[in-house]
N, C-alpha and C positions, 0 to 999 in steps of 0.2 A: 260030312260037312266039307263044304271046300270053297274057296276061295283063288281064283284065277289071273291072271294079268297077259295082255299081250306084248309084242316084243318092242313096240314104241312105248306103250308105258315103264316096261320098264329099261328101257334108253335113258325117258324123261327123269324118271326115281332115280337113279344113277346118276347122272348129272344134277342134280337138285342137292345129293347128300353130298358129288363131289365140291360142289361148290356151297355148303353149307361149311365144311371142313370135319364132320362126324357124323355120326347117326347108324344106328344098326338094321333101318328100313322105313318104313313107310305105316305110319297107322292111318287103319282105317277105321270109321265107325260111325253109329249117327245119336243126332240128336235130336230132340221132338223140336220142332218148329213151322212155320207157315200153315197156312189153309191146306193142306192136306196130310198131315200129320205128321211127319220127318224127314229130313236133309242129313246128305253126309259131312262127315266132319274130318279132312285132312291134317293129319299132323305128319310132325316128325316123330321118331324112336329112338329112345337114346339107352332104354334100357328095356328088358322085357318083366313083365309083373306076373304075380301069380296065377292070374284067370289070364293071360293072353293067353293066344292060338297063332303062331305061327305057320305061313303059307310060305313060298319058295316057287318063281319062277324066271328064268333067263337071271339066274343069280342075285336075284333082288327077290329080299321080305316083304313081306305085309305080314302086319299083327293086325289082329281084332281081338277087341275083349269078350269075352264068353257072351255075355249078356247082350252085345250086340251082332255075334254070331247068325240068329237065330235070320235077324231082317235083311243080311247079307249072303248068307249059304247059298252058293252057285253063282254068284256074282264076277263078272268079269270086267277087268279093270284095263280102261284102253284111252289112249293118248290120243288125241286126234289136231293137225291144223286143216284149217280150212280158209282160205283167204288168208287173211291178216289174223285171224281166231283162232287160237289153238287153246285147250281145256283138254282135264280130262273127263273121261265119259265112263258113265255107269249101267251098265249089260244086266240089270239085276231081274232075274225070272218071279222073284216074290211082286213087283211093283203092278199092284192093279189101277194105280192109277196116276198123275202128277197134276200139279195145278197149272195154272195157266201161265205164268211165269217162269214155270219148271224150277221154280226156287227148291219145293218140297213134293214127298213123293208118300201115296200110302201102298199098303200092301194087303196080300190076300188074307 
């Protein structure tokens, strides 16, 4: 199982917790929603729980909870601007599909 990031996202994670003033990383995970089955769910981390899974790259965490492990595994986590738009972006090898708003995404 693994869970990835590149070196702008975690630029942006780093600055987001240094200007939050705490936080031990980045969770990630999702949640069922839209027309295609589920969307991620960005938080902070303020502490880690028992089913988390901690990942580690360019010195920034990401947690995931076991349970949501499974629809993120291989997933790469990248910062992007583009114009005046900058978000971050979801690399994830399980998604067979997203809908047409790209709100929500299903998988294999």
């Amino acid at each position: 199982m693994s869970v990835s990031l590149t070196e702008s996202a975690a630029r942006q994670i780093q600055k987001q917790l240094l200007k939050r003033g705490k936080g031990i990383g980045l969770k990630l995970g999702v949640r069922k929603s839209g027309c295609s089955g589920y969307a991620y769910a960005l938080d902070y981390a303020d502490q880690l729980d028992e089913n988390d899974r901690v990942f580690e790259g360019f010195g920034v965490k990401v947690i995931v909870k076991d349970e949501d492990l499974q629809l993120v595994n291989g997933i790469e986590l990248d910062y992007r601007r583009e114009g005046i738009n900058e978000a971050f972006q979801f690399n994830n090898p399980n998604v067979a599909g997203t809908c047409g708003c790209g709100e929500s995404f299903a998988v294999k």
